[in-house]
Every structure is written in C-alpha cells, then in structure tokens.
BANU-258211 format. One line per 4 residues: for each residue x negated, y negated, z negated of C-alpha. Coordinates in Angstrom, 1 decimal. Each point is the difference from the previous one (the first is absolute). Example, Ala and Ser with C-alpha at 12.3 -4.5 7.8 and 13.67 -1.06 7.14 Angstrom:
-12.3 4.5 -7.8 | -1.4 -3.4 0.7
This chain:
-78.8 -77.9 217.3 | -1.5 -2.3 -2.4 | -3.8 -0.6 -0.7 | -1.7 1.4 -3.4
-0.8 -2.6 -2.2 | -3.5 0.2 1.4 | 0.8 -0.4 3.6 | 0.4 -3.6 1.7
3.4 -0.3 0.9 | 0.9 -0.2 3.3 | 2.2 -2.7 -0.2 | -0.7 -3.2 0.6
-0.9 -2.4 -2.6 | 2.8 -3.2 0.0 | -2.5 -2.0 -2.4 | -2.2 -2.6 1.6
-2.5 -0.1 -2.6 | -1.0 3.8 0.1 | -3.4 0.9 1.7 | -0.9 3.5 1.9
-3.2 1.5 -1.2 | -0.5 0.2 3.5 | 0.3 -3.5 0.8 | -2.7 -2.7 0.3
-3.6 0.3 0.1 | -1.7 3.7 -1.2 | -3.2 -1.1 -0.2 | -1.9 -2.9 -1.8
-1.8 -1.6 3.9 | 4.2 0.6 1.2 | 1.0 -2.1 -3.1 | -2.6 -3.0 1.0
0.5 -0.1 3.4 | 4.0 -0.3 -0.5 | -0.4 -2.5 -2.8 | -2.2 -1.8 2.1
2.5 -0.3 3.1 | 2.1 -1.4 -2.5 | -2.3 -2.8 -1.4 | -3.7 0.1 -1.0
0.4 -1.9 -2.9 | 2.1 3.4 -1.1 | -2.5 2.1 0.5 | -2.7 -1.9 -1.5
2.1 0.3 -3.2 | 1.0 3.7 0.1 | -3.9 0.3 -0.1 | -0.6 -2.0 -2.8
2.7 1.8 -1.9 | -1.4 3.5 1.2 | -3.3 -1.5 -1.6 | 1.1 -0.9 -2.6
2.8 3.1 -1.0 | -1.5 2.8 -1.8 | 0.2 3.9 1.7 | 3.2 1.7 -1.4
3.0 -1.5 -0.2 | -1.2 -3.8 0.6 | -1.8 1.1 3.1 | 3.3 1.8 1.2
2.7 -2.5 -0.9 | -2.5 -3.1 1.9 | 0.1 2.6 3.1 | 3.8 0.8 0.0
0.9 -3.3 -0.4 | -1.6 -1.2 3.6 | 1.2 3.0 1.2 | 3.4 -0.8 -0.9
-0.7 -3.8 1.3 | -1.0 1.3 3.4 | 2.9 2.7 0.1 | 2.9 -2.7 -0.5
-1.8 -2.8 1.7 | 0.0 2.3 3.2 | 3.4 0.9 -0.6 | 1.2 -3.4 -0.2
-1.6 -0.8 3.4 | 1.6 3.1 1.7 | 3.7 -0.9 -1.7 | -0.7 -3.5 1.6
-0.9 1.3 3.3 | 2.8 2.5 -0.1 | 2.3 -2.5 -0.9 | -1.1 -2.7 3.3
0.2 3.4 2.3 | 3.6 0.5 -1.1 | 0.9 -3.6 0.2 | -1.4 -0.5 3.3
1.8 3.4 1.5 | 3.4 -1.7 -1.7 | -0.9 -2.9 2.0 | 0.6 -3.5 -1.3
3.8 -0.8 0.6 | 1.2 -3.1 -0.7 | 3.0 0.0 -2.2 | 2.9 -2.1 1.0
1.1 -1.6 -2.9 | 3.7 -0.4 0.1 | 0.4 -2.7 -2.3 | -1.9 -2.6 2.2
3.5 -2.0 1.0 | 0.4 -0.7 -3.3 | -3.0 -2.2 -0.2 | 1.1 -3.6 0.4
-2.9 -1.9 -0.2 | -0.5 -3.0 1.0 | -3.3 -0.4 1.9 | 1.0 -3.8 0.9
-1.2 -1.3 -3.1
C-alpha cells in the first residue's frame, strides 16, 4: 500500500544529499555544541551570521544550513567508519599478481 501524498514514504531515500527533519541538532545549544566538535572557528561564525540574519526566513535558512552541515558532516564520519569496519572484517589479502614473471627488469644497473 502506498503513502498519501502527505505521508513520508517508507522507503528509503537513494539520494545522498537529502536531510531528515529528524536528523541533526533540534535545538539551537544542540546546534553549537555539534558545530563546535567540529571546529570552533565554525561556530564562532554560525553566531555571527545568526546575529546578523533577520527573524523569518533569514533567521531560518542561517539555522538549517548548520543543521545540514552537522547532519552530513556526521554522516560522512559514520560512512568512513563503516567503511574501515568492513575493510578490516574483509581482512587485508594480499593479491597475487599474476603478471609478476613477466617483469624483466634489470636491477644490475
């Protein structure tokens, strides 16, 4: 059965570059500690820009922005972990290679 048009779908998104509602920081002190983790200098100018952005849509859009920053930043670092757990439960093999008589080299000279 198929969501309404107003429902979330249940299926999971395949685009990288889309963002939960749910995801991130929900509340403004969330938003600065997270920015922080990542780099003080970040936060430092997420405040100025939340200074300096108007309430309404400015205010919004300066806000969703670090959200989105934080969201994808942290997603990055658990694709990256992900991807060292799977590489280390693969185990590095080493890969015969099969052309290696081939190579005549001279190492005399």
């Amino acid at each position: 059965m198929s969501a309404l048009p107003h429902e979330p779908s249940s299926e999971a998104s395949s685009d990288p570059y889309e963002f939960e509602f749910a995801e991130g920081p929900q509340t403004l002190a969330e938003l600065r500690t997270a920015l922080e983790e990542i780099s003080p200098e970040l936060l430092t100018a997420f405040n100025a820009r939340l200074d300096a952005a108007t309430f309404g849509w400015d205010h919004d859009e300066v806000i969703a922005k670090a959200r989105r920053a934080v969201a994808f930043k942290k997603r990055a670092k658990e694709a990256a972990a992900e991807a060292a757990a799977q590489e280390e439960a693969a185990g590095a093999q080493q890969v015969h290679d099969p052309w290696a008589h081939l190579d005549v080299r001279d190492s005399a000279s």
